[in-house]
ROFIRO-810685 format. One record per residue (C-alpha): y, z, x; residue in one letter. Coordinates in steps of 0.25 Angstrom, whole numbers, plus 5000, padded with zeros to 4 digits. Layout:
N
+------+------+------+---+
:   yy :   zz :   xx : r :
+------+------+------+---+
:    Y :    Z :    X : A :
...
+------+------+------+---+
END
This chain:
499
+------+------+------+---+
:   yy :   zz :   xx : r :
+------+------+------+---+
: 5470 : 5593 : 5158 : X :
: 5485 : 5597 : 5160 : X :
: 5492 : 5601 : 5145 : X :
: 5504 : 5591 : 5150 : X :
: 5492 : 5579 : 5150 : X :
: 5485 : 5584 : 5139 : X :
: 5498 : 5583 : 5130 : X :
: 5501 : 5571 : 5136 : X :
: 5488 : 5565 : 5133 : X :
: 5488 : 5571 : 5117 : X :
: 5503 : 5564 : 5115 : X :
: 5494 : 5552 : 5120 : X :
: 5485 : 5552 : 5113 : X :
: 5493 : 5556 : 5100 : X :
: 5501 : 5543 : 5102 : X :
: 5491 : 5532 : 5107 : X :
: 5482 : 5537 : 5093 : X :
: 5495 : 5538 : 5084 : X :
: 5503 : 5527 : 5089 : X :
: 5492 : 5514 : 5096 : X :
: 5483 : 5517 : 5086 : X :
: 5489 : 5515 : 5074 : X :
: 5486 : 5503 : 5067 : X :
: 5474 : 5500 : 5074 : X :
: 5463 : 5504 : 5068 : X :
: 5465 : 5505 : 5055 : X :
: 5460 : 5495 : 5047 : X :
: 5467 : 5490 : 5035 : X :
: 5454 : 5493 : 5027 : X :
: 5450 : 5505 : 5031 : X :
: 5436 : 5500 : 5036 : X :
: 5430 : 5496 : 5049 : X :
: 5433 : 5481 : 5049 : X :
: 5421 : 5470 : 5048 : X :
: 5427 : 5458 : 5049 : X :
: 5438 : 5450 : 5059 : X :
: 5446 : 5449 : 5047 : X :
: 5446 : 5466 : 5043 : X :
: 5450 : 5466 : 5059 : X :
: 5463 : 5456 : 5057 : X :
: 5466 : 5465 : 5046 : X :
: 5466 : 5476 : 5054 : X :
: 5474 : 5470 : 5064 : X :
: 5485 : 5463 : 5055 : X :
: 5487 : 5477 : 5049 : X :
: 5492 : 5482 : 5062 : X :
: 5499 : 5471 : 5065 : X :
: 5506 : 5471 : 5053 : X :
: 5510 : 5488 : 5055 : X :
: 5517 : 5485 : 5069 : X :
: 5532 : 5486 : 5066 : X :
: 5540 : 5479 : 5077 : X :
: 5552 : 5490 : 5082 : X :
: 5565 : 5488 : 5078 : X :
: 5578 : 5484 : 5086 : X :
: 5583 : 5499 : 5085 : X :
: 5573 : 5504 : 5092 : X :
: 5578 : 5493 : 5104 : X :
: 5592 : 5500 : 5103 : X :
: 5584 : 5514 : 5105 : X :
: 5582 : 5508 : 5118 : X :
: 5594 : 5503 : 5122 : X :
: 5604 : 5515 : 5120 : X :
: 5613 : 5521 : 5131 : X :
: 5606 : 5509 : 5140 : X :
: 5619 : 5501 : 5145 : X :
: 5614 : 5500 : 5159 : X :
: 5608 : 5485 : 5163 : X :
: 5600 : 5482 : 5175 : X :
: 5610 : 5471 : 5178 : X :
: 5618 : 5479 : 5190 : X :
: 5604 : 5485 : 5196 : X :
: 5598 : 5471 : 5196 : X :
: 5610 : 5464 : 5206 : X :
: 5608 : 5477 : 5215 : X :
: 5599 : 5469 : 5227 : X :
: 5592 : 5481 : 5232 : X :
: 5585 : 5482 : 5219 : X :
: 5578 : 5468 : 5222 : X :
: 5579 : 5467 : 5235 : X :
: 5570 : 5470 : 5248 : X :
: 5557 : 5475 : 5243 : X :
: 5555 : 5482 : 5255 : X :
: 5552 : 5496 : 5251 : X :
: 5555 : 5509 : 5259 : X :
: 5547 : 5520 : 5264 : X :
: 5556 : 5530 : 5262 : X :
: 5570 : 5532 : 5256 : X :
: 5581 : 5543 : 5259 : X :
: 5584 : 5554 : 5249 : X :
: 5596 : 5547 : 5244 : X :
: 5591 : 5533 : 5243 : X :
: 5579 : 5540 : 5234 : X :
: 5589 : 5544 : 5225 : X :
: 5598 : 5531 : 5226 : X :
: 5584 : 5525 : 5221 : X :
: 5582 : 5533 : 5211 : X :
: 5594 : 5532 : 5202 : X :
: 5593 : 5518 : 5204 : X :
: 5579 : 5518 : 5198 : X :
: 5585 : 5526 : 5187 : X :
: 5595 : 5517 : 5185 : X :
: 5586 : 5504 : 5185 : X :
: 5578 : 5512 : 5173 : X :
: 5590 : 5515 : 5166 : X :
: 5596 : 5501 : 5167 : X :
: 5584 : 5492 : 5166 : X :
: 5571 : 5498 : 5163 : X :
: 5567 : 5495 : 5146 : X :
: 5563 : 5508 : 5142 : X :
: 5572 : 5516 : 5149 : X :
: 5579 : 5522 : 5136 : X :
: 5564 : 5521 : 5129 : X :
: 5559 : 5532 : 5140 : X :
: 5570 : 5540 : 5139 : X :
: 5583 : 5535 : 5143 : X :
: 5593 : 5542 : 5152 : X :
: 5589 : 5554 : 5147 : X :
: 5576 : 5554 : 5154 : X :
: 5579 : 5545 : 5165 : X :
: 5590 : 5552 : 5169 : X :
: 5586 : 5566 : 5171 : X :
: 5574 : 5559 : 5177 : X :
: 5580 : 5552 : 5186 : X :
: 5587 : 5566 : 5192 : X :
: 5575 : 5573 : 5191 : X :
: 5569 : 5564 : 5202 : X :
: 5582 : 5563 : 5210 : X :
: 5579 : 5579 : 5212 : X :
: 5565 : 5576 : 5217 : X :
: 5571 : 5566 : 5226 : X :
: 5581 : 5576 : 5231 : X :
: 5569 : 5584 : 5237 : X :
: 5567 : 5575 : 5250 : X :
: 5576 : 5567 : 5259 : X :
: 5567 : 5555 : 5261 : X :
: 5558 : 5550 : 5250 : X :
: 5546 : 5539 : 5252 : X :
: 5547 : 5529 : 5243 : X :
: 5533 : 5530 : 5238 : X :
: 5535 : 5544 : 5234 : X :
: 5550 : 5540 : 5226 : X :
: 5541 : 5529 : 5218 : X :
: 5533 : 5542 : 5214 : X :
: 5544 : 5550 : 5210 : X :
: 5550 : 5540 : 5202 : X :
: 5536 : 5535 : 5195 : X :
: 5533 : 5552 : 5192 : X :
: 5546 : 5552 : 5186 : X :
: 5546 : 5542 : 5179 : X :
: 5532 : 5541 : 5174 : X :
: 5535 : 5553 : 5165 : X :
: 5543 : 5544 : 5155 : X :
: 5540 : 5532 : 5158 : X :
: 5528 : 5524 : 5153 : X :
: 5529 : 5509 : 5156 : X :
: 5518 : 5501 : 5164 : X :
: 5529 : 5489 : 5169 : X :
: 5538 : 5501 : 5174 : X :
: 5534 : 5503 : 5188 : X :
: 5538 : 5512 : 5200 : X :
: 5533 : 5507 : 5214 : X :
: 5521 : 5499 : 5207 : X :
: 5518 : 5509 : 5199 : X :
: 5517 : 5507 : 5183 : X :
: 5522 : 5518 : 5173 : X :
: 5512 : 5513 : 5163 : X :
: 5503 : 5523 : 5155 : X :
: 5489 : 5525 : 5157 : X :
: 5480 : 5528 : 5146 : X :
: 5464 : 5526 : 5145 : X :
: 5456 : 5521 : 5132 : X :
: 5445 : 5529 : 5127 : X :
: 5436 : 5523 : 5117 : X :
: 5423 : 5528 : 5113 : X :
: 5412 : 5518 : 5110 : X :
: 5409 : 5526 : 5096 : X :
: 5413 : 5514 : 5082 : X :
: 5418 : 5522 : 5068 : X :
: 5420 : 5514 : 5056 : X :
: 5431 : 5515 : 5048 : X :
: 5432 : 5517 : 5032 : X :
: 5442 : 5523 : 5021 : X :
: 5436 : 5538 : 5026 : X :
: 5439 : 5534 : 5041 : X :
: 5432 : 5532 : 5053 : X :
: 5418 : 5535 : 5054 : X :
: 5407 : 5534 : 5065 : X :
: 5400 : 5521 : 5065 : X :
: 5388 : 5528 : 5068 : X :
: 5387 : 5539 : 5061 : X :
: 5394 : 5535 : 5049 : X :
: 5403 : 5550 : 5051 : X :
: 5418 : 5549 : 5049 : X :
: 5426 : 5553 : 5058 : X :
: 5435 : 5567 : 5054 : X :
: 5443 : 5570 : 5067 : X :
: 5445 : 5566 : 5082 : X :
: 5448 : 5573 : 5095 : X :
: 5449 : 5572 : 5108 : X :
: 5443 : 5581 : 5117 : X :
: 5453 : 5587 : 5127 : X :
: 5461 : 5600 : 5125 : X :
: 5466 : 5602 : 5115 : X :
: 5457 : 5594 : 5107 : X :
: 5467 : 5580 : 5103 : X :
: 5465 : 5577 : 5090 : X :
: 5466 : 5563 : 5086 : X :
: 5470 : 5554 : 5073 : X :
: 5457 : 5548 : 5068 : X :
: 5464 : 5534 : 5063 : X :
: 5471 : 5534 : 5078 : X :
: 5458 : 5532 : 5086 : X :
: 5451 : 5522 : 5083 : X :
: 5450 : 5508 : 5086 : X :
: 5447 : 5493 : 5079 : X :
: 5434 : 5489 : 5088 : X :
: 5424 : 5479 : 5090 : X :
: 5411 : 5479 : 5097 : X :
: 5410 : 5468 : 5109 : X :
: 5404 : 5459 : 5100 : X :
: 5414 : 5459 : 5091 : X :
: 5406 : 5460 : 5080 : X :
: 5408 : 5475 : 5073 : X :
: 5421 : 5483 : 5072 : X :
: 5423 : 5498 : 5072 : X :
: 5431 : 5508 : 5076 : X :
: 5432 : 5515 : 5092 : X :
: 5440 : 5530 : 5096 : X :
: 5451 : 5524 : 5106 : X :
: 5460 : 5534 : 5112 : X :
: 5469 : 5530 : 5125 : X :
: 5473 : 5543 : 5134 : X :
: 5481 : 5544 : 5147 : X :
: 5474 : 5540 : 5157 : X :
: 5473 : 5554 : 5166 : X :
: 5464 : 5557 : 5178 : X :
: 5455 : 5569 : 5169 : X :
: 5442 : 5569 : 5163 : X :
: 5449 : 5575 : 5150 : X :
: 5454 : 5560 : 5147 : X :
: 5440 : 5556 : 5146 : X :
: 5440 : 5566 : 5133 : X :
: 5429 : 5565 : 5121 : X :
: 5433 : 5562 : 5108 : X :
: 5427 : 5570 : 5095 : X :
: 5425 : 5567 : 5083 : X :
: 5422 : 5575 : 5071 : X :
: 5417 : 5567 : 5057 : X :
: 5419 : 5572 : 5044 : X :
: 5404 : 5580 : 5044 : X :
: 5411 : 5588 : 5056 : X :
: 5402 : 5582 : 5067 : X :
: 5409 : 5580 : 5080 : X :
: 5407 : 5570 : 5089 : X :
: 5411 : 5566 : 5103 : X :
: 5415 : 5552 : 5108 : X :
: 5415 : 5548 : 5122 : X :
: 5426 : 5540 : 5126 : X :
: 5427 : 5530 : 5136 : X :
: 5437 : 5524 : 5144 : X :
: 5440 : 5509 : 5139 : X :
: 5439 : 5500 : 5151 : X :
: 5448 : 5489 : 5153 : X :
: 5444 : 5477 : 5159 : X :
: 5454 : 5468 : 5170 : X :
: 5453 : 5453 : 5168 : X :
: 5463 : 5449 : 5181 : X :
: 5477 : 5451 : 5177 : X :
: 5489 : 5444 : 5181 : X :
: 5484 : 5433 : 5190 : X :
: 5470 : 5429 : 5180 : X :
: 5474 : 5414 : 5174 : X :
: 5473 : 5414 : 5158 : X :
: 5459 : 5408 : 5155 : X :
: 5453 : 5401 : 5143 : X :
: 5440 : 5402 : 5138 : X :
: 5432 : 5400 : 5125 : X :
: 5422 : 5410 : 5122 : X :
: 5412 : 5407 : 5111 : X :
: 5421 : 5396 : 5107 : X :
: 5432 : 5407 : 5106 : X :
: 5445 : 5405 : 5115 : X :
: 5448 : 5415 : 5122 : X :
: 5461 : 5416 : 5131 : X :
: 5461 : 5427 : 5143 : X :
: 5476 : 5430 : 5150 : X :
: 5478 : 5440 : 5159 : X :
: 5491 : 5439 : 5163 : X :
: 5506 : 5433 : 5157 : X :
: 5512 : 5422 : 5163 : X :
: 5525 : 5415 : 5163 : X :
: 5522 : 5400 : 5158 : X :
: 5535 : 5396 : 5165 : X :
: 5532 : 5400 : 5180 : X :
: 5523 : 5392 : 5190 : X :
: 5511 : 5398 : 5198 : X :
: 5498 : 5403 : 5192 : X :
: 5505 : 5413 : 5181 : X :
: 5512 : 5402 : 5175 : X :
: 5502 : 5393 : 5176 : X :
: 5492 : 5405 : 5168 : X :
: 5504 : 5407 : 5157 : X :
: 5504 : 5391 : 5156 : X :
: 5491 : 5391 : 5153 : X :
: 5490 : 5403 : 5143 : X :
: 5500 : 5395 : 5135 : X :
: 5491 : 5382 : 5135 : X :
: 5480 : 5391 : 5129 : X :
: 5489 : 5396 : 5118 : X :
: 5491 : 5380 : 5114 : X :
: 5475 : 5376 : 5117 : X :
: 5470 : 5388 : 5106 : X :
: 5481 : 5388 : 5096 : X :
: 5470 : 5380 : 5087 : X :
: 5460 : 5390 : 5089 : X :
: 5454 : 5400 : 5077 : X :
: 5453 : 5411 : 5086 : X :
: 5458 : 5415 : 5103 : X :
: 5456 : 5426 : 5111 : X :
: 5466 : 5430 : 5119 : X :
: 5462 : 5441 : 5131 : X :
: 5472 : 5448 : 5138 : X :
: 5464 : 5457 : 5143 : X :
: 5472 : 5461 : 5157 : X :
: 5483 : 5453 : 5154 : X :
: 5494 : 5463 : 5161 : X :
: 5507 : 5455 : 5155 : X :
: 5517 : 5445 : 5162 : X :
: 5526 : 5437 : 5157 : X :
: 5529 : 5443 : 5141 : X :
: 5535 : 5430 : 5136 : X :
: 5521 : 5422 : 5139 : X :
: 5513 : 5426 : 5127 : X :
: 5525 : 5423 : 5117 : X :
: 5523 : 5409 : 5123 : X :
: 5508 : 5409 : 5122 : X :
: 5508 : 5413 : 5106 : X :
: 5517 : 5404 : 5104 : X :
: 5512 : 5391 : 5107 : X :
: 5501 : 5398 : 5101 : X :
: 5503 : 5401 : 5086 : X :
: 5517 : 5395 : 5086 : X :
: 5522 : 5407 : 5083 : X :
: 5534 : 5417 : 5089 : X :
: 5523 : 5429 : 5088 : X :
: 5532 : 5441 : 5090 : X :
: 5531 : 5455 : 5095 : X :
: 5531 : 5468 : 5089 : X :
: 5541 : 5474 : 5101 : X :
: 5554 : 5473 : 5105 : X :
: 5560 : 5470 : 5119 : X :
: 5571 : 5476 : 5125 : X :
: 5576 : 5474 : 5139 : X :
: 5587 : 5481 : 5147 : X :
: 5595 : 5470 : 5153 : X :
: 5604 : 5462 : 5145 : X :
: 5603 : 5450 : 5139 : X :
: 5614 : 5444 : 5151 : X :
: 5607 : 5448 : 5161 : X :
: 5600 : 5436 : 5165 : X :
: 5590 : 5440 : 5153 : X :
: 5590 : 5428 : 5144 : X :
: 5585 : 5419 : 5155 : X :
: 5574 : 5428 : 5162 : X :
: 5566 : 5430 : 5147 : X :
: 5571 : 5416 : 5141 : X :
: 5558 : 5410 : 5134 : X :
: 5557 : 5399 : 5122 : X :
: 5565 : 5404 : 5110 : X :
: 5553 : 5402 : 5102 : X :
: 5546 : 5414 : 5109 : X :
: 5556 : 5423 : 5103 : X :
: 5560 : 5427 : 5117 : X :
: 5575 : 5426 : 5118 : X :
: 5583 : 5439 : 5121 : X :
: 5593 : 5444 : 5117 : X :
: 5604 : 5454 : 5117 : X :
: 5601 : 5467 : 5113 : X :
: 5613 : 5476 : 5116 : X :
: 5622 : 5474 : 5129 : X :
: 5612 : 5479 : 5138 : X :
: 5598 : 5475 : 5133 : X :
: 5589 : 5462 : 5127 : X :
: 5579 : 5460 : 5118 : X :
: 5569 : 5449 : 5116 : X :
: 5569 : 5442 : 5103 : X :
: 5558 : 5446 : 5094 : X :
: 5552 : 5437 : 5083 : X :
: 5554 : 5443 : 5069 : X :
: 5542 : 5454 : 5067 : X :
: 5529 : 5448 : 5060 : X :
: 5514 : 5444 : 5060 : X :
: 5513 : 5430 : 5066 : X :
: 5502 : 5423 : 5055 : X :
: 5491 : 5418 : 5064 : X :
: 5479 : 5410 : 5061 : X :
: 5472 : 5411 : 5075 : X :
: 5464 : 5424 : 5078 : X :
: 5468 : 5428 : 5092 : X :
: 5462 : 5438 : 5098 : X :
: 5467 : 5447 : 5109 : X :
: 5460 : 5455 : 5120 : X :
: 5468 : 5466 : 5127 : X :
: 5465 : 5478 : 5137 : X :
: 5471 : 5490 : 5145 : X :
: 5476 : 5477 : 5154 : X :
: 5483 : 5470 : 5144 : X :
: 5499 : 5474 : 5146 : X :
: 5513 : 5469 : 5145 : X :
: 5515 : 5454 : 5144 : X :
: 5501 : 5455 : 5136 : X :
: 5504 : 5466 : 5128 : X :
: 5516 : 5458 : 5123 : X :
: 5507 : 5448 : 5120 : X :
: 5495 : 5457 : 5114 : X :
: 5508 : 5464 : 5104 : X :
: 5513 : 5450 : 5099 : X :
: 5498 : 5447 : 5094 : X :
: 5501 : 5461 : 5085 : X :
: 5511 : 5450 : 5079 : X :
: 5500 : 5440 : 5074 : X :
: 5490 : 5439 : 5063 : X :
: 5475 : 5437 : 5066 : X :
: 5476 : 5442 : 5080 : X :
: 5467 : 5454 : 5088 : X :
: 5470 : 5462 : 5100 : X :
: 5457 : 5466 : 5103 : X :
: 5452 : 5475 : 5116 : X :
: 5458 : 5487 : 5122 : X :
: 5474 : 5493 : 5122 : X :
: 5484 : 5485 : 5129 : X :
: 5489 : 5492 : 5142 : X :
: 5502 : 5495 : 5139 : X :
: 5514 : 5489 : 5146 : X :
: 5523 : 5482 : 5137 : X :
: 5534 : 5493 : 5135 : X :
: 5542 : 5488 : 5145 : X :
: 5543 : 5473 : 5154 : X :
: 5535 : 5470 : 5166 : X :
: 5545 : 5472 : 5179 : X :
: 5556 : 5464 : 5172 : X :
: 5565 : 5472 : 5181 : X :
: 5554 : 5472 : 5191 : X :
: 5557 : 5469 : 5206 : X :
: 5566 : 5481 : 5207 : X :
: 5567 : 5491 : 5221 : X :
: 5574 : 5503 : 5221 : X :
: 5586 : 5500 : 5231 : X :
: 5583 : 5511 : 5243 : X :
: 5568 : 5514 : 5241 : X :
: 5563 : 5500 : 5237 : X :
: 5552 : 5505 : 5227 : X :
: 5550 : 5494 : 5217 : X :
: 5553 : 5496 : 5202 : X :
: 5547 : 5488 : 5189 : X :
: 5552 : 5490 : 5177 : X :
: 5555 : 5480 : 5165 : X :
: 5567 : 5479 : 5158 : X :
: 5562 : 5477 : 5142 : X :
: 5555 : 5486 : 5134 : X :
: 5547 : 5482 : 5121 : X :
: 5547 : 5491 : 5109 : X :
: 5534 : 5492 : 5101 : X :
: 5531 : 5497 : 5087 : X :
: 5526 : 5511 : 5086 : X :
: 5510 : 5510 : 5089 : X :
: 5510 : 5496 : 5094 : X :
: 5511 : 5498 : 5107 : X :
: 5513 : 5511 : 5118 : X :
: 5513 : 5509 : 5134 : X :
: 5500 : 5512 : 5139 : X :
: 5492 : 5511 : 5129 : X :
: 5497 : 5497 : 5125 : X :
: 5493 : 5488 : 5111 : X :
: 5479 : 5493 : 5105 : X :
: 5470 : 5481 : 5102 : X :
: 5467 : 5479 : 5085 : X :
: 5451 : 5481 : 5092 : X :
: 5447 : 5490 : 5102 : X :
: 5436 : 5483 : 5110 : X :
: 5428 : 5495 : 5119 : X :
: 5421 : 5482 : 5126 : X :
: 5425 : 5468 : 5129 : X :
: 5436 : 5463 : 5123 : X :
: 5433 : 5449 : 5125 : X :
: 5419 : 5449 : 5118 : X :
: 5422 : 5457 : 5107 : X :
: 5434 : 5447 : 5104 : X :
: 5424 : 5435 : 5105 : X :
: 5414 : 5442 : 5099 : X :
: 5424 : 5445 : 5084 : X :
: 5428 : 5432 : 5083 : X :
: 5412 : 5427 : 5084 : X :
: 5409 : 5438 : 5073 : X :
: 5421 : 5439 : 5066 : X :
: 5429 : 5425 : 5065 : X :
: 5431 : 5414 : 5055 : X :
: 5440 : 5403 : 5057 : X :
+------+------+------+---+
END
């Protein structure tokens, strides 16, 4: 392995152990739990240490920005023809690119949370010098030096550069080996050893934080709980990622765990209606993708639908709600959905910044029912915000139950964090994609004038606590499921629940 990507993947690895994993598998007790009720505990625990940012880290974000999209936006080569070219002149290549720039610096959210001018500036002449080197340049190949570029800094699966996502790719490994936990730590369920030290076998040897590893899981029945070694690396084409991890115990045996990749199951995405079924008497909600309940045609009409279902259960002890696959949509839908839920205005742990200003024809395009919490407001001259309910931990009666995977993003995501906002509720399956940094293509549409090579790029970006949430690797589930979600969920309320 190349030392760049070997340091690359131990700052990964450092981070997803120090940061994603914190305040999820450690139980408030110290001991495996037994019951569904030692689970809740476990899980209220960490909902109670998320600690929504403050307001001054928004204005972090917002300094030396006073440039709007407003004049880019009435430029009509920008949304015009969508007919692209093959190939562009020197000059226009370099028109191009400082407008790019320029739309970056005007209305991309997280411009100033990469870096600001003073990356994207030198940046930004840094590729005007390549594009010096030729007097014609396919458009294809621009695309390509503008996503090399740009890719270094940029990590944002809803920016993309010719079709092409920005996201981070990062692959689970999970071995099938259960420890207990206990006041003197972890130890193998098996062997009844406990655990000294861990590492990962690349070179050098990565030595990892016992507490950081391991995950809150469930057999597919449902039935027993334990503990699983989860570690999440950048996804690179080299056998080295496919690393054993060792174990040394505390009588200075070593052991080697194969680790395997976690498999992500698809359920259909976007265009799959949101279905109803009862499984063992249990109802159990599956949505796949985020509607706006106001627009006709077939994703209205699965919003609708989705919102009926929130009224239908609201009565019910207990619901599962899968959003396995669910790659987002609209962002405002499941603030709806809780709502006519548990009449309450469930709030996140995230605030939302966006570039344009609160004149420009913003008020309108996000106006929803006041008792959402989704008005905007001014922030400064140039920027909004969306009004957040007052931090807290909604008391909730009904135990829900959330299934996510590597395919849940975005608009979902949203929905998955605002349940970290609720008393008696699980998220239970695999990590979160990802993709909730920035805003699904709310500038999306755009065409650099001369070349025509389509941009997306959203004009918000949400601000999570420390450890709740990092692009890529997305919200980790309160239990890690190595098989299917969907029984084991079915399965816990069997075993486990009272009403």
């Amino acid at each position: 392995m190349k030392l760049l990507t070997l340091l690359t993947l131990v700052l990964i690895i450092f981070f997803v152990t120090t940061s994603c994993g914190q305040g999820v598998t450690q139980s408030p007790s110290l001991h495996t739990p037994e019951s569904l009720n030692d689970i809740l505990a476990i899980a209220l625990s960490r909902r109670v240490s998320i600690t929504r940012p403050s307001y001054d880290q928004l204005t972090q974000l917002t300094y030396e920005n006073t440039r709007t999209f407003t004049e880019l936006n009435h430029r009509p080569l920008v949304f015009g023809s969508r007919t692209r070219r093959d190939e562009i002149s020197l000059d226009f290549a370099i028109y191009d690119t400082n407008f790019l720039f320029n739309i970056l610096a005007a209305g991309y959210g997280p411009y100033i949370y990469f870096g600001g001018d003073k990356v994207f500036v030198p940046m930004r002449d840094v590729v005007i010098d390549a594009i010096k080197t030729q007097q014609y340049w396919c458009t294809r190949e621009l695309a390509q030096l503008y996503y090399l570029h740009l890719s270094q800094v940029i990590v944002d699966g809803h920016l993309h550069i010719d079709g092409i996502g920005m996201q981070a790719f990062y692959e689970f490994f999970v071995s099938n080996e259960e420890f207990n936990l206990s006041e003197n730590g972890f130890s193998n369920k098996e062997s009844g050893l406990y655990v000294e030290s861990i590492w990962l076998s690349c070179s050098p040897e990565l030595y990892i934080d016992i507490n950081d590893i391991f995950r809150l899981s469930m057999d597919d029945s449902g039935s027993r709980f334990f503990y699983v070694p989860v570690i999440a690396l950048p996804f690179v084409h080299d056998e080295t990622s496919h690393s054993q991890l060792y174990i040394r115990y505390t009588d200075n045996s070593i052991t080697a765990l194969s680790l395997e990749v976690t498999q992500t199951q698809w359920f259909g995405g976007w265009d799959s209606q949101p279905s109803l079924d009862f499984i063992q008497g249990i109802p159990v909600i599956a949505v796949r993708g985020m509607g706006s309940s106001s627009e006709p045609g077939p994703h209205g009409d699965g919003a609708r639908q989705f919102l009926a279902y929130a009224e239908q259960l609201r009565d019910e002890d207990v619901l599962i709600i899968d959003l396995r696959g669910n790659m987002g949509g609209n962002g405002i839908l499941h603030k709806e959905w809780l709502y006519m839920l548990t009449n309450e205005n469930i709030p996140h742990n995230f605030h939302q910044l966006s570039t344009r200003s609160f004149n420009y024809a913003y008020e309108s395009f996000f106006r929803v029912d006041m008792t959402l919490g989704g008005r905007v407001i001014p922030f400064d001259y140039y920027h909004s915000i969306f009004v957040n309910p007052p931090e807290r931990i909604v008391p909730n009666n009904q135990l829900i139950i959330v299934l996510s995977n590597r395919h849940t993003a975005s608009a979902a995501e949203k929905m998955i964090d605002s349940f970290f906002s609720m008393e008696n509720t699980l998220i239970i399956g695999q990590n979160t994609s990802g993709a909730a940094l920035s805003s699904g293509a709310s500038l999306g549409g755009i065409r650099l004038p001369r070349s025509r090579i389509p941009i997306e790029l959203g004009a918000l970006i949400s601000i999570f606590p420390d450890g709740h949430f990092q692009e890529g690797l997305g919200f980790a589930p309160d239990i890690w499921v190595v098989g299917d979600a969907l029984n084991a969920a079915v399965g816990l309320i069997e075993n486990h629940f009272q009403p």
